[in-house]
Kinemage of the C-alpha trace (Angstrom):
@kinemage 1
@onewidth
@group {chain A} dominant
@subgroup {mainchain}
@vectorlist {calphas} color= white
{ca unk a 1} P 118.656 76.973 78.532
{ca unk a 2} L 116.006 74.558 79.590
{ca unk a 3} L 112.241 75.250 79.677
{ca unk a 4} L 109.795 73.435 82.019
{ca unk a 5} L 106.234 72.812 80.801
{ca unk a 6} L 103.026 72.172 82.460
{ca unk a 7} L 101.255 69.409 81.604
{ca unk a 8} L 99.804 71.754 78.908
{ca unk a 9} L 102.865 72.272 77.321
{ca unk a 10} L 102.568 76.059 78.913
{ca unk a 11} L 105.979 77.343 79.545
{ca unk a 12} L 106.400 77.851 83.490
{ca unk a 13} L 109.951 77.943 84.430
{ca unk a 14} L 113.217 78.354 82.617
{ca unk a 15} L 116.874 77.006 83.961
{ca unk a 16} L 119.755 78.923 82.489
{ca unk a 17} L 123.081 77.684 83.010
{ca unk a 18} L 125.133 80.073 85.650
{ca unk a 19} L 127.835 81.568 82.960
{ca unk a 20} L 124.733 82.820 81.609
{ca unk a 21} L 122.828 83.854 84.321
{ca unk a 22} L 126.211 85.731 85.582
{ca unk a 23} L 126.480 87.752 81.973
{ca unk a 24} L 122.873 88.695 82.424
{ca unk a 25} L 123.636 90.365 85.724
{ca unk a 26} L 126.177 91.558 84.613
{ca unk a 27} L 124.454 93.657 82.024
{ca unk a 28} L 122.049 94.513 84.351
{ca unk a 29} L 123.956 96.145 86.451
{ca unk a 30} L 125.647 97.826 83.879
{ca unk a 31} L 122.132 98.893 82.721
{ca unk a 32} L 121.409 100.206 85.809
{ca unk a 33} L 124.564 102.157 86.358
{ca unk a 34} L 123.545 103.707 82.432
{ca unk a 35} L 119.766 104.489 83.758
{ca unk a 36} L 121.246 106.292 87.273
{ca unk a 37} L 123.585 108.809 84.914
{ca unk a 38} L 120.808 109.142 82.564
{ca unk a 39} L 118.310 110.344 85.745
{ca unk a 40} L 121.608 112.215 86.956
{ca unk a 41} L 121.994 114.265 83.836
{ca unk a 42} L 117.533 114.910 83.535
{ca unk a 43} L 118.416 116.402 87.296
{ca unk a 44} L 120.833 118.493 86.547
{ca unk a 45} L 119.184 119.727 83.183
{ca unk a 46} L 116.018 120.460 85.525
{ca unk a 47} L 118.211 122.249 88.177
{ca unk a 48} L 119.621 125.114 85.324
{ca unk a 49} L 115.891 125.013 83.631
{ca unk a 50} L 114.811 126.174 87.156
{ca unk a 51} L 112.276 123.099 87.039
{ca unk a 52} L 114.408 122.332 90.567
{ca unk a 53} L 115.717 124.440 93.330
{ca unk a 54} L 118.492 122.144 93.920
{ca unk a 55} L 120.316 119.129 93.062
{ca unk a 56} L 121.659 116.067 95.028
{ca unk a 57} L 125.955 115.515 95.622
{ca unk a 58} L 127.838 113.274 93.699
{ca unk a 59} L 128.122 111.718 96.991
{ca unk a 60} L 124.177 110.893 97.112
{ca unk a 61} L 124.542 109.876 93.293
{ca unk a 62} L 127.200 107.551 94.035
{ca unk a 63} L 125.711 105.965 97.381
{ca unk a 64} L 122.513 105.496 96.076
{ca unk a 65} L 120.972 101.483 95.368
């Protein structure tokens, strides 16, 4: 990784190298796939607390982003 300075020495910009940058989206997409069940499974809890009338499909779950 490379940081670029002002002429303060104030970090302003940072170049990672694209094997890196590809595992980091990588992650985050796996991170966001984690975060969408998580949301999934509050819904559903919500749904049999009564907190909800109803729930979305699997198909909705799966479509959405």
């Amino acid at each position: 990784m490379q940081y670029i300075v002002n002429d303060k020495g104030k970090n302003t910009a940072v170049i990672v190298p694209i094997k890196e940058w590809d595992e980091l989206q990588r992650i985050k997409k796996k991170l966001q796939i984690f975060d969408n069940l998580d949301n999934a499974l509050q819904e559903v809890k919500d749904v049999k607390a009564g907190k909800r009338t109803e729930g979305r499909s699997l198909e909705d779950f799966l479509n959405e982003n």
